[in-house]
N, C-alpha and C positions, 0 to 999 in steps of 0.2 A: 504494500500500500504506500502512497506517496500523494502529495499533494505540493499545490504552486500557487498558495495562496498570496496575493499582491501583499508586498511588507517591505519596510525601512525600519532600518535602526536611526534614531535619530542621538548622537554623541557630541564631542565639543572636547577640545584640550584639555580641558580642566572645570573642575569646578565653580559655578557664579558666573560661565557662558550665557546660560539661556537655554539648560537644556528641558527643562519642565515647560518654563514657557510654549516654546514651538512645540513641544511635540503636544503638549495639550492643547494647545491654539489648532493645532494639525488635526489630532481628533475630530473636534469639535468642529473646526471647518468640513473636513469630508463628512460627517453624519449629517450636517446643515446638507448636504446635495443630497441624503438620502441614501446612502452608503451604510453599510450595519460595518465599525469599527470595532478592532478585537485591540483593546491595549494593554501594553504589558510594559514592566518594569525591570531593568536588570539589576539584581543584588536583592538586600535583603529589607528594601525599604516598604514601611508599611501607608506613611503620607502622602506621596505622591501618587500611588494606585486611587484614593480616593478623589484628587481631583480629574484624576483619567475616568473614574465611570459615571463623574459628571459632565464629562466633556460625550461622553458617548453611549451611557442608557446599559451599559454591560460591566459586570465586575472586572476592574483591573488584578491581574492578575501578575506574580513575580515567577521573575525568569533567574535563578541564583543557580550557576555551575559550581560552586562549593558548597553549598548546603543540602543540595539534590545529585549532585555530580553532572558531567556532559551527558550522560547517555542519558540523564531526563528530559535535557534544557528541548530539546527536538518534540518530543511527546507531548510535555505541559504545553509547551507554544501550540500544538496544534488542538490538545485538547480546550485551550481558551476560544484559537480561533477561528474551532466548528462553523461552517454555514458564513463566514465572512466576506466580507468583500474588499478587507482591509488590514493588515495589522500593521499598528503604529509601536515603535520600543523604544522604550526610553533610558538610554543607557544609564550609566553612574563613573560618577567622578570624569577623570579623563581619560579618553580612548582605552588608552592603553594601560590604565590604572587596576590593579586585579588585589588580590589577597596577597598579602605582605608575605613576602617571600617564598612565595608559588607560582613566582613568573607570572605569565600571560594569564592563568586558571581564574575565572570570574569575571574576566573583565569584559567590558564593553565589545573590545574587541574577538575576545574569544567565544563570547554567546554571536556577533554576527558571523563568524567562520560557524559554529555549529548550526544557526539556520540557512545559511548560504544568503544573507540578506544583503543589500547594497546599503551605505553609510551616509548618512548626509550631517556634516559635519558643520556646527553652528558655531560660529565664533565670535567672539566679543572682538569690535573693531574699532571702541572707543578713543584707544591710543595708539593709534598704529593705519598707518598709510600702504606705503608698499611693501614694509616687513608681513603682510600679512600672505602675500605669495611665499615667502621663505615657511613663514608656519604653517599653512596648507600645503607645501610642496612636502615638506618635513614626516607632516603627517601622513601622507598618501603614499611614500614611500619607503614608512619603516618596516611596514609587513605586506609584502607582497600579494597575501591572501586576502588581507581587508581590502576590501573594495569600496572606496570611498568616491561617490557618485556625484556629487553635489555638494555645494557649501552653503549655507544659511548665513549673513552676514547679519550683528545682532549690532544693538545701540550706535547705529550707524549716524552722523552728528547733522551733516548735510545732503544738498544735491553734489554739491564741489565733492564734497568725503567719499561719496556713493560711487562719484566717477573715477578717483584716484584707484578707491579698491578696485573696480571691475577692471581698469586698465592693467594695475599689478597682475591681477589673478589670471587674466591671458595669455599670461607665459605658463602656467601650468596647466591647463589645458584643463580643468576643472569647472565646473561652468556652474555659475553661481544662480540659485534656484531661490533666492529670496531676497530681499532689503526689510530690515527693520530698523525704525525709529527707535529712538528712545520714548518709554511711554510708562508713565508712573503709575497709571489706572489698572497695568496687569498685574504690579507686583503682589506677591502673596506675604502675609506676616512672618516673621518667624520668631521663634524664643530657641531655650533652651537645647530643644533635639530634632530643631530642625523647622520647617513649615509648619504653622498652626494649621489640625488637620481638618476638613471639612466637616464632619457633625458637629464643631464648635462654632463654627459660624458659618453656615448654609450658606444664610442670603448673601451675603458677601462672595463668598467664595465662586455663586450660580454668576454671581456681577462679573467679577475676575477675570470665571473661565468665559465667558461671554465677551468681554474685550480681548482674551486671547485667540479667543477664535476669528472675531474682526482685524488685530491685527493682522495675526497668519493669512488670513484673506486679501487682503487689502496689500500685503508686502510678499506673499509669495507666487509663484507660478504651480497652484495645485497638480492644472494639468501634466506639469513638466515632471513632478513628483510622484502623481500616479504612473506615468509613465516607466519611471525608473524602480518604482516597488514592482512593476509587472515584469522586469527584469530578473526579479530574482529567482534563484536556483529553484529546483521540485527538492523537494523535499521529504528523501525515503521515510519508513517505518512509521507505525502507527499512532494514532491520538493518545494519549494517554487516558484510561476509565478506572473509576475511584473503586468500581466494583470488582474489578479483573486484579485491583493491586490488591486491594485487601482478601480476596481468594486468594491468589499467588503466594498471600506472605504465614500461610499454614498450612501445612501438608496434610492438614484434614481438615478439608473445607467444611463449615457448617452453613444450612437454609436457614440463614437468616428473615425471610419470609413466613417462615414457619415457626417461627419462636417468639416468644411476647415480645415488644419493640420499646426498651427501656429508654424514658423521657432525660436526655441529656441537655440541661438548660445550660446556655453560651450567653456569658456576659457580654453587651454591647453599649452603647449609646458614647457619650462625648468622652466619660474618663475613660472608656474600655476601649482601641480604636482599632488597637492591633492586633494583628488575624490574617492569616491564609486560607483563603475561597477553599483551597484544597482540604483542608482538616474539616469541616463541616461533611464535606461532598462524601471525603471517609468514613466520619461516623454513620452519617446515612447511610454508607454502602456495607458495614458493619452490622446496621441493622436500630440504630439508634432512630428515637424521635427526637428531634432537634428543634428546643422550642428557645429566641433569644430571649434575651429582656435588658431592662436595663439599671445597674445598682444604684445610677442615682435618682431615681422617681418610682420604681416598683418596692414597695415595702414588704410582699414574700417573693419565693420563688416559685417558678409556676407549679402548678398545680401536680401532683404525682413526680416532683424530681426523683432521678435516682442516682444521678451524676453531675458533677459540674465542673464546667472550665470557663475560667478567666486569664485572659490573654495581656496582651501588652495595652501600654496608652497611656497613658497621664492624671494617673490618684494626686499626683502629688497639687495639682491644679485644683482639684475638685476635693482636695484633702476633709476641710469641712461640711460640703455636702455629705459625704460619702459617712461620716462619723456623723453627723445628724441623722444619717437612715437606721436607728437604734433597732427596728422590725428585721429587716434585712439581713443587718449584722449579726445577730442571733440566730437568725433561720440559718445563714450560711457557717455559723460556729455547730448550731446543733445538727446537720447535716452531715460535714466532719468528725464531730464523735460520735457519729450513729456509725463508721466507718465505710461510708459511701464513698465511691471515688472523686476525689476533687484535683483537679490537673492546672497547674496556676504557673504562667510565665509570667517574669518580670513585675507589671503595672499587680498582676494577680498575686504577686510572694508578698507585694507589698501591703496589698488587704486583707493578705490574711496574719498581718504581722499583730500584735499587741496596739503596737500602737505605729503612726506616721507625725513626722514634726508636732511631738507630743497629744495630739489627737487619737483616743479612743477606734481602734479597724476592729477586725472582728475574734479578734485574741485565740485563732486556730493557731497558731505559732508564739511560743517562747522568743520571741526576737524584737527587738524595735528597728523602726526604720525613721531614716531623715534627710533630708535634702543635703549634698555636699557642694562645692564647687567642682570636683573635677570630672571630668567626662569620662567611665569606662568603656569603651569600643571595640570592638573585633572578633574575629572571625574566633572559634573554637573547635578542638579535637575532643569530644567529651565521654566517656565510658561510667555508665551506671555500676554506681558504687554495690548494689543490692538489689532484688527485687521490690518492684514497686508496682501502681497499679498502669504503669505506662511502658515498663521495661524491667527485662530478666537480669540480672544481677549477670555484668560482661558487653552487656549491648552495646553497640557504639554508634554513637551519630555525631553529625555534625552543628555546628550553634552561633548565634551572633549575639553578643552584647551590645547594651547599648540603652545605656541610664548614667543620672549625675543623681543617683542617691547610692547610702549602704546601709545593711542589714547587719543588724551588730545582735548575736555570732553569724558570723556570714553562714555558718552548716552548721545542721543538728548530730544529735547523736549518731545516726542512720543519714548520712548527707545525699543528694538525689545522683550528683556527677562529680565524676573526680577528673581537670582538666586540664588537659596536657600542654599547659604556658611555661614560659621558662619557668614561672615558681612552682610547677606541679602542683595545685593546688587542689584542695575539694570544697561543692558547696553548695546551697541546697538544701531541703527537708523530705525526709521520708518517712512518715508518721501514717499507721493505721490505715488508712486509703487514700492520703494527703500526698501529691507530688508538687513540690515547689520552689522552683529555681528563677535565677536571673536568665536562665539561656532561653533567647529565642530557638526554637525548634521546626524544620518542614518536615511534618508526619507522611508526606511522598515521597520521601527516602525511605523509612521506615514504616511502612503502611500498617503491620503485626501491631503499632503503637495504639492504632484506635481501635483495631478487633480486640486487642488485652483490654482495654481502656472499658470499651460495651459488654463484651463476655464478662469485667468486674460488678459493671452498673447491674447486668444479670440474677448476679451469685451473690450480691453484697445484701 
């Protein structure tokens, strides 16, 4: 099986290009002609997927070759972009920026060699005239295999500036697929970890991506673009299905059809943000019912819980709502010592800590937590110190940090991952049916994650 479905990576040298911008501006332009757009993200970012499937009506979705390895990045991409008439990618960092000392593995460039996609290359031209043929020439010639089709020219000052760059870019033989202005109406907020994410401010953000799409229109040659995503390679082997991995990952499949369908309630709303489309898709394919809600405005948990995961996002924001929901916070303490399974990354260790910036969470964890200045970040090797309700004691996956709090004892008695940084460290909780760590984790590497997970919700 193979498919050729029309797609760009859309990348940039470096970070604070403009690379959210266009390619969300891009979305939203093609959908505006009537185009069903598939977008996707590369790496392990959870904020910019949400203003992609405002710009396009479809979950954004992440493309991470270190988290999922290559041999998924081909599969998820096409299982996003079923029935498409488009897929937009939105690379991370610069081109050729991958996982700290794994060479090319992750990066921008290396997810568009694994879909054979062509590259249109957005550059900030603020300060820079004819130097900017040296960095596009630079660029298109460090990897032979990336295919860098087009350049997007960003915060471009004049008409004079416009002509100097096109005249430069001539000589590389690169042919330049956009002009943007400068224009203060698209920018998006940011704090702490990154872009404020869209359930925190909707209306704004619908405004944003609606100027980005009018830019992109207005400064780009769509046509010349579609054109050049129709260029890219067919692309062997099959869609990736949430149901075929979670069979595959036990050598005695069970009819999940046929067995009662235990209600796994998944934190959502402003403080909860972070989440992969894919781990949902899993538990349902596991056999779970997946009802969400959200901890700051629902005062129990739905109705018949038997499970619950809370993801990544930002408690530390909503630190006092979240500690006002006194109904809540009790339901989700007495749910934990009923020994149901509760599966909690990062934003989620941290609610189920004692307490957050001395405010009362839901005291399922011996720990406090509190705001620090420094940024923990990066990519993780992580091996399950024990059995848990999410992994066999040896399991190995792969994990992304990425918070400015800490949890003091950082691991409990039983700690969830022990993780292979130069300081070899462990850390984490593994308590009765409680798994709870700082690691972000893609349950599509390990699919076995969410069958253990519902087979517990089952039996518990």
């Amino acid at each position: 099986m193979s498919s050729s479905v029309p797609r760009l990576v859309v990348a940039a040298p470096s970070s604070g290009s403009g690379k959210t911008t266009v390619a969300t501006g891009l979305m939203a332009a093609f959908a505006a002609r009537g185009l069903a757009v598939s977008p996707h993200k590369v790496g392990p970012d959870y904020i910019d997927p949400g203003y992609h499937a405002l710009a396009t009506g479809r979950v954004g979705r992440n493309l991470d070759a270190y988290l999922c390895g290559p041999e998924l990045v081909g599969p998820l991409f096409l299982h996003g972009a079923r029935g498409c008439d488009l897929a937009v990618v939105e690379g991370v960092m610069g081109l050729y920026d991958g996982a700290a000392g794994e060479g090319e593995l992750a990066s921008t460039a290396h997810v568009a060699k694994l879909l054979r996609a062509p590259v249109v290359l957005v550059v900030d031209a603020s300060s820079q005239s004819r130097s900017v043929a040296a960095l596009v020439h630079g660029f298109v010639s460090w990897d032979p295999e990336v295919r860098v089709g087009g350049v997007i020219l960003n915060k471009v000052a004049s008409d004079r500036h416009e002509v100097m760059l096109r005249e430069a870019l001539e000589q590389t033989g690169v042919p330049v697929l956009g002009v943007l202005r400068r224009a203060p109406q698209v920018d998006t907020p940011s704090r702490h970890l990154g872009l404020v994410p869209v359930a925190e401010r909707r209306a704004e953000a619908v405004e944003a991506v609606a100027a980005m799409a009018a830019q992109v229109s207005d400064g780009c040659d769509l046509d010349g673009l579609m054109e050049l995503a129709r260029s890219a390679g067919v692309l062997p082997g099959a869609a990736w299905d949430a149901a075929e991995a979670v069979s595959s990952s036990t050598h005695h499949p069970t009819r999940s059809d046929e067995q009662p369908k235990p209600r796994v309630a998944v934190a959502g709303g402003p403080a909860f943000t972070f989440s992969y489309a894919e781990h949902t898709e899993l538990l349902t394919a596991a056999g779970a019912d997946v009802v969400p809600f959200d901890p700051l405005r629902d005062e129990e948990l739905p109705e018949g819980t038997r499970g619950l995961v809370i993801g990544g996002g930002f408690p530390e924001v909503y630190a006092a709502e979240l500690s006002a929901n006194e109904p809540l916070r009790k339901a989700v303490a007495d749910l934990a010592e009923s020994g149901a399974p509760v599966a909690a990354e990062c934003a989620g260790l941290l609610y189920l800590c004692r307490e957050l910036d001395g405010l009362p969470m839901c005291g399922v964890l011996d720990a406090g937590a509190r705001m620090t200045e420094r940024l923990t970040l990066g990519y993780r090797d992580a091996v399950a110190v024990g059995d848990s309700v999410l992994a066999g004691a040896g399991t190995r996956m792969r994990g992304h940090e990425f918070h400015r709090t800490a949890v003091e004892p950082g691991a409990g008695a039983e700690p969830a991952w022990g993780l292979r940084t130069p300081q070899r460290r462990v850390e984490g909780f593994v308590q009765r049916g409680v798994h709870a760590s700082y690691l972000h984790t893609h349950w599509a590497a390990e699919p076995g994650v969410a069958r253990r997970f519902v087979e517990r919700c089952r039996t518990s």
